[in-house]
N, C-alpha and C positions, 0 to 999 in steps of 0.2 A: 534476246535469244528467242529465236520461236522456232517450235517444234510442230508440225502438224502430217498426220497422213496422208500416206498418198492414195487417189483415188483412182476407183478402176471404173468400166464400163458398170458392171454389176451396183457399185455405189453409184453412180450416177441414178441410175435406176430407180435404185431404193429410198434416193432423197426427194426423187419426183414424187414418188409415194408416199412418202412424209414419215418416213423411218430410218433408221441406222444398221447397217449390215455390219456383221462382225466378222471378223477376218484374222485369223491367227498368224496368217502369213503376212500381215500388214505391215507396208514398207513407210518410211518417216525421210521429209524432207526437213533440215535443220537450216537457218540463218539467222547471222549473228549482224544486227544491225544496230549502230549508232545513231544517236536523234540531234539534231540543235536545240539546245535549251531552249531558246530563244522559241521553237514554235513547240514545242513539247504539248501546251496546252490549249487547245480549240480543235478545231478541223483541219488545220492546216500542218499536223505532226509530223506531214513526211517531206516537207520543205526542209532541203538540206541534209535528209537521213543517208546513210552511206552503210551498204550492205560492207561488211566485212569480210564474212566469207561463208560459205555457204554446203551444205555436202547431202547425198541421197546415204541412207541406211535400209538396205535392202529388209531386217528383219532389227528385232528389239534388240539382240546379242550385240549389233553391229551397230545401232545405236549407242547402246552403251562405248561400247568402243569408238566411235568418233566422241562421243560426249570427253569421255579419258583421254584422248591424246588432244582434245581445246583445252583441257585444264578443268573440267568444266564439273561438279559430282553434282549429280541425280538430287540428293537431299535439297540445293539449295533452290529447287525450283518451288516455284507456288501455284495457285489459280489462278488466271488471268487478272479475274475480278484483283485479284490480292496484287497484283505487281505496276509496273509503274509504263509497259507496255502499251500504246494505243492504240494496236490491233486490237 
């Protein structure tokens, strides 16, 4: 599962400039993707990955809310660093 923000003109902006603009209104793209074992580890992790399914959350509420109806609670996420993810 990956969760990441979505970006607007303004962050674009601010990543040129080597910083992070905060954003209250910040919207989240989620996709819930499967790996093959088989290339899970080196460079070549996305051999054979198969996007599941994928959804926009316009604000956090509404994240929550698509997170609840994949089955999915908030708690059991982690850091990147901590999961088993190759993004």
């Amino acid at each position: 599962m990956d969760i990441r923000p979505t970006q607007s003109e303004p962050d674009v902006g601010a990543r040129g400039e080597g910083w992070v603009r905060s954003d209250v209104a910040r919207g989240f793209r989620l996709e819930h993707w499967e790996y093959d074992p088989q290339h899970i580890e080196g460079f070549d992790y996305d051999v054979g990955a198969a996007r599941i399914r994928s959804a926009d959350a316009v604000d956090e509420s509404e994240l929550s809310t698509v997170l609840h109806a994949w089955g999915v609670r908030p708690g059991l996420f982690g850091y990147p660093w901590e999961s088993d993810d190759p993004r």
